[in-house]
C-alpha positions in Angstrom: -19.2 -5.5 56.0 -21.3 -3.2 54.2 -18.2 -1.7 52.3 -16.8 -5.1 51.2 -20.2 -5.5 50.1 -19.9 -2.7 47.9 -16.5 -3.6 46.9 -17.1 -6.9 45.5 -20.5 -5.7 44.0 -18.3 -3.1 42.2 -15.6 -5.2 41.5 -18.0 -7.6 39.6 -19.5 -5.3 37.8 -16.4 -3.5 36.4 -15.1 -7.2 35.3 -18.5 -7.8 33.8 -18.6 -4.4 31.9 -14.7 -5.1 30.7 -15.8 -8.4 29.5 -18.5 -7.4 27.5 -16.1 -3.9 25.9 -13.1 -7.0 25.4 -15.9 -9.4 23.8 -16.7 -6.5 21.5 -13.5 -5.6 20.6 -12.6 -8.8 19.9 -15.5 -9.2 17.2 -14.7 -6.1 15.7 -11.1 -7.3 14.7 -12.3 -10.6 13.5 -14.6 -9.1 11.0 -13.4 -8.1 7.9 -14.8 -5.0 6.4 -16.6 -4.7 3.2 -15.0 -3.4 0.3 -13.9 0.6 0.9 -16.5 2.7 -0.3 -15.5 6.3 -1.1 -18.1 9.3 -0.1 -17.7 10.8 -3.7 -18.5 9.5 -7.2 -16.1 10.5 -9.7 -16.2 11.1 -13.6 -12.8 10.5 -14.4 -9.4 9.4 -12.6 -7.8 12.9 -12.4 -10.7 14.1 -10.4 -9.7 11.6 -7.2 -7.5 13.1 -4.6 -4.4 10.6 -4.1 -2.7 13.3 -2.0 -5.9 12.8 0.4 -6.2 9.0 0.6 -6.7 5.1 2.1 -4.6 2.8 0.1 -4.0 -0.8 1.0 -2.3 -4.0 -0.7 -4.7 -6.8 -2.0 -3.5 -9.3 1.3 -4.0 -6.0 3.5 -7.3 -5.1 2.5 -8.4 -4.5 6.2 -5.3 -2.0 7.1 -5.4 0.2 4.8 -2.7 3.6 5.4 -4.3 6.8 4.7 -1.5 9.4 3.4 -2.9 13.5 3.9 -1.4 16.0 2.2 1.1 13.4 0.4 2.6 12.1 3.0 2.1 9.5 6.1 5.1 10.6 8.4 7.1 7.4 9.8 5.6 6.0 13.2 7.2 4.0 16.0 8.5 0.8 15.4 7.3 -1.2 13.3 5.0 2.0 11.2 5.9 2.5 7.8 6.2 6.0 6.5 4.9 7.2 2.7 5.1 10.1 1.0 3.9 10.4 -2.6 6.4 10.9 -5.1 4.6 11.4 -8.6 1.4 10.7 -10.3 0.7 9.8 -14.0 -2.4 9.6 -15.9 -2.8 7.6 -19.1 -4.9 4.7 -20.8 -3.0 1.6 -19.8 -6.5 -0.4 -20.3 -7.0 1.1 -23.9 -10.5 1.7 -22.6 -10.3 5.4 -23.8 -10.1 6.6 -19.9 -7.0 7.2 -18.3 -5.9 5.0 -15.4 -3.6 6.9 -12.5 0.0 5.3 -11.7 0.8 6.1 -8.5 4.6 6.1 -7.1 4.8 6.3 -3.0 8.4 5.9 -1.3 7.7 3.7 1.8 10.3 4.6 4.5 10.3 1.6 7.0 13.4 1.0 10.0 16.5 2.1 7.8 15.4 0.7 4.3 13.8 3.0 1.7 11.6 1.1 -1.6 8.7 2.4 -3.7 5.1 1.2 -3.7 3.4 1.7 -6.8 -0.6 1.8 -7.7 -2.3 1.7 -10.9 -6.3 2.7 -10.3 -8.6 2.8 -12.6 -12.2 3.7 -12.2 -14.9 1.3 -12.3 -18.8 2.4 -11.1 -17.2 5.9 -10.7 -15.0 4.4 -7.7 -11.4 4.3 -8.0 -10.5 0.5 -8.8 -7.4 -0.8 -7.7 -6.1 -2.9 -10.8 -2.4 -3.3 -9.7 0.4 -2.7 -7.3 3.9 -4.0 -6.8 6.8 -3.4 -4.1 10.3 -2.2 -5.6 13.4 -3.7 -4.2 16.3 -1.1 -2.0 19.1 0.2 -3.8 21.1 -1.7 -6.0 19.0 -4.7 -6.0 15.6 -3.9 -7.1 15.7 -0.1 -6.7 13.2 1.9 -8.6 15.1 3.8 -11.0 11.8 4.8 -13.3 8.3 3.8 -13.7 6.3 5.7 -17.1 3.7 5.4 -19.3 5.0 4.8 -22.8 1.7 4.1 -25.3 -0.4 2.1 -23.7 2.6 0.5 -21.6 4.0 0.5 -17.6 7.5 0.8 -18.4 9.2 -0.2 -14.9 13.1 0.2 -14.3 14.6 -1.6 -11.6 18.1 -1.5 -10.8 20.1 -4.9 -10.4 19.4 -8.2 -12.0 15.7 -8.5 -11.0 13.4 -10.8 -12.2 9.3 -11.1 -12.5 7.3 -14.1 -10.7 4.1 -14.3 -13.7 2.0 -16.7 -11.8 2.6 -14.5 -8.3 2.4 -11.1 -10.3 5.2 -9.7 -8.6 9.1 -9.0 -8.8 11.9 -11.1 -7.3 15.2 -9.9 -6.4 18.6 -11.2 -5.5 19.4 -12.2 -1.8 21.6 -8.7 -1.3 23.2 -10.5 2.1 25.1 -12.4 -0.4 25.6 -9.1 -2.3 26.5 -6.4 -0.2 28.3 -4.1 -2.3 25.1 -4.5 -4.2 23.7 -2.1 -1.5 24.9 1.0 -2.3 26.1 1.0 -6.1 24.1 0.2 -8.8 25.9 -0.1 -11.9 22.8 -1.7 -14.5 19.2 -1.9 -14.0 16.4 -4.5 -15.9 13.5 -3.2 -17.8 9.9 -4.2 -18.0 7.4 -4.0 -20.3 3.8 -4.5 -19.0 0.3 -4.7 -21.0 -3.2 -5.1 -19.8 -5.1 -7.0 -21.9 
């Protein structure tokens, strides 16, 4: 008697203590952190360390990916991989302060694109301004992305096409395409200013 005692006195308590860790949990993923703060103030762009850094889109402000050393090696299933490709520094804001472009390659399942970040710095924080999502291969493929003046020059391969009001790029359906996959044979160019 006295051990099923014991039992059931144990058995609530473990219930009540996995409640409370479950009731926790649950109101740490439903609150939404504030803005990322980073531990060091910087006097200009070159000084951050992109190689060494949390990046997220605007809709995934709460996940953001941290790449070290340039890279974020691919993870299982549905994990995207990055590694950073380049990074430029020039004024695109014609503030007299450079900005930093920022070109990742994002390996996800079998398809390879680009994801590319333009930072400034605002309050000696690096400021997110822009990013956008290249296309795969033939249709929407990064060719190029420079700084030309005060210009993002972007090269995309295919017949792609830029949303204004959505402040990103569209590209064709390649399942109705598919020698569009491999073999690129022209690529669209884009001219963008901040004003």
């Amino acid at each position: 008697m006295k051990n099923e005692k014991f039992l059931i006195s144990t058995f609530l308590f473990l219930l009540s203590l996995f409640s409370a860790c479950e009731k926790k949990a649950t109101e740490n993923n439903l609150t939404k952190p504030e803005k990322y703060k980073y531990s060091s103030l910087y006097s200009k762009i070159e000084d951050v360390d992109f190689k060494n850094f949390s990046y997220s889109t605007f809709e995934n402000e709460e996940y953001p990916f941290t790449i070290t050393n340039g890279e974020k090696p691919l993870g299982k299933l549905d994990e995207a991989g990055y590694r950073l490709i380049n990074i430029q520094y020039k004024d695109l804001t014609n503030d007299g302060k450079n900005e930093a472009v920022i070109n990742l390659q994002v390996t996800h399942a079998v398809s390879t694109f680009s994801l590319i970040f333009v930072y400034t710095l605002d309050n000696e924080q690096p400021e997110k301004l822009w990013y956008f999502f290249s296309g795969t291969y033939a249709e929407g493929g990064l060719q190029d992305v420079y700084v030309k003046g005060n210009n993002l020059i972007v090269e995309l391969f295919g017949n792609t096409k830029f949303d204004r009001i959505k402040r990103e790029f569209v590209f064709a359906d390649i399942r109705k395409y598919p020698e569009a996959e491999c073999c690129p044979n022209k690529f669209t160019k884009f001219n963008f200013r901040w004003d």
